[in-house]
N, C-alpha and C positions, 0 to 999 in steps of 0.2 A: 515465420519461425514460431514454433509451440515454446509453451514456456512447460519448461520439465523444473521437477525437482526431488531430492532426495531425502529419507527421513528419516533412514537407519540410524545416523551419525546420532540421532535426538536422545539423551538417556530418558527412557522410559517412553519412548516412540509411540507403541501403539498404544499404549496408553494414553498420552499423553495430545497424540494428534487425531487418532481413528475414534469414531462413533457408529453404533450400528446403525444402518439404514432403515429409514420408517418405508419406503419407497419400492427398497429390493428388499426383503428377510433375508437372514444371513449374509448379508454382503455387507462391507464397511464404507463409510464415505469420510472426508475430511472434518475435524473440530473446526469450527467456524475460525476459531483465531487461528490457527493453521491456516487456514483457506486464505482469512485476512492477506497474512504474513506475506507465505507467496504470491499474492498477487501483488501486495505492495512493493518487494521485490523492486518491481517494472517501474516504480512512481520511485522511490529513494537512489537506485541502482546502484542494490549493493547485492552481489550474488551469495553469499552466506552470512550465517549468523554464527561468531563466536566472540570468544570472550573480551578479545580484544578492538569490538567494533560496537558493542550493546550497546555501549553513549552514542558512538553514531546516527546507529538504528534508530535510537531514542530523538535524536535533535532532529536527524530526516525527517520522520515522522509526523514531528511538532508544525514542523515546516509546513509540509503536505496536510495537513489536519487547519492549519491557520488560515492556508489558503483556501480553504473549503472542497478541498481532495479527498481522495478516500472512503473508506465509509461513512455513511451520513449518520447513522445510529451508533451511539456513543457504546453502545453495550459490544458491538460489532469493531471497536475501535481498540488494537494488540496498545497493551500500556508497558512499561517497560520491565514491570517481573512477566508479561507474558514472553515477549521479548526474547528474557533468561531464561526460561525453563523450554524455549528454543533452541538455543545452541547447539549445533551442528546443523541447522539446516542450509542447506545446498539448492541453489536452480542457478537455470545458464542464464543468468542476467548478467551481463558485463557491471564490475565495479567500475565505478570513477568517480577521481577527487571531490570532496567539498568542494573549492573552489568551482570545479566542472558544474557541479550539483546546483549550488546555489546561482551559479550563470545562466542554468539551464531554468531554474525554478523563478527566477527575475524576470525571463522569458515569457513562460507560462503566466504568472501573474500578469507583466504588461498586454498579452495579448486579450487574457480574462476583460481587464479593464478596459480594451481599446473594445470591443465585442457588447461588452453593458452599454459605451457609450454609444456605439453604432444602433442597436438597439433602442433605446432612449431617445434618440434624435430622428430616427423612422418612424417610432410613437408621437413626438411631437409633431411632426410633418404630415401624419394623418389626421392629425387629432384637427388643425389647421385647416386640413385641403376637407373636413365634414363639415 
């Protein structure tokens, strides 16, 4: 499935998400925090941004960000007035509950961890069998 989204809803949209392309002249491409946003989308699963979810967005985030997700470069990383001067963005990411979210993100985390450890114990077992 493509991840779509919409940006009209955004006040001050093209402004606000569109940059001219160094790549194509005349053609526009996504503002990086735009680009963030919807991709992050995928990682919080929340399919729009409005006013009544920006603390959401915000705590997902933190979440996603704690656990070493997302973008790695902090300049590249939506803060929560980016966030707001999003409102109304739209993509087909199914929402679901915190509860769901943070179930999901416990997951994620324990597998990270079980993977470092797998890792680590392969390295020792070489390091050994040299």
């Amino acid at each position: 499935m493509s991840l779509d989204y919409k940006l009209s809803d955004i006040q001050g949209w093209r402004e606000q998400c569109l940059r001219p392309s160094e790549e194509h002249p005349g053609k526009d491409r996504l503002a990086r925090k735009t680009n963030a946003l919807i991709w992050a989308s995928l990682l919080v699963d929340l399919g729009c941004i409005d006013e009544g979810n920006v603390d959401e967005w915000d705590f997902r985030l933190r979440v996603i960000y704690r656990m070493g997700l997302g973008p790695t470069d902090d300049k590249d990383r939506p803060t929560r007035d980016d966030i707001e001067q999003h409102i109304g963005l739209r993509t087909n990411v199914y929402t679901i509950s915190r509860v769901r979210f943070m179930t999901k993100a416990k997951k994620m985390l324990e597998q990270a961890v079980k993977d470092e450890l797998r890792s680590y114990n392969r390295q020792q077992r070489e390091r050994r069998n040299d």
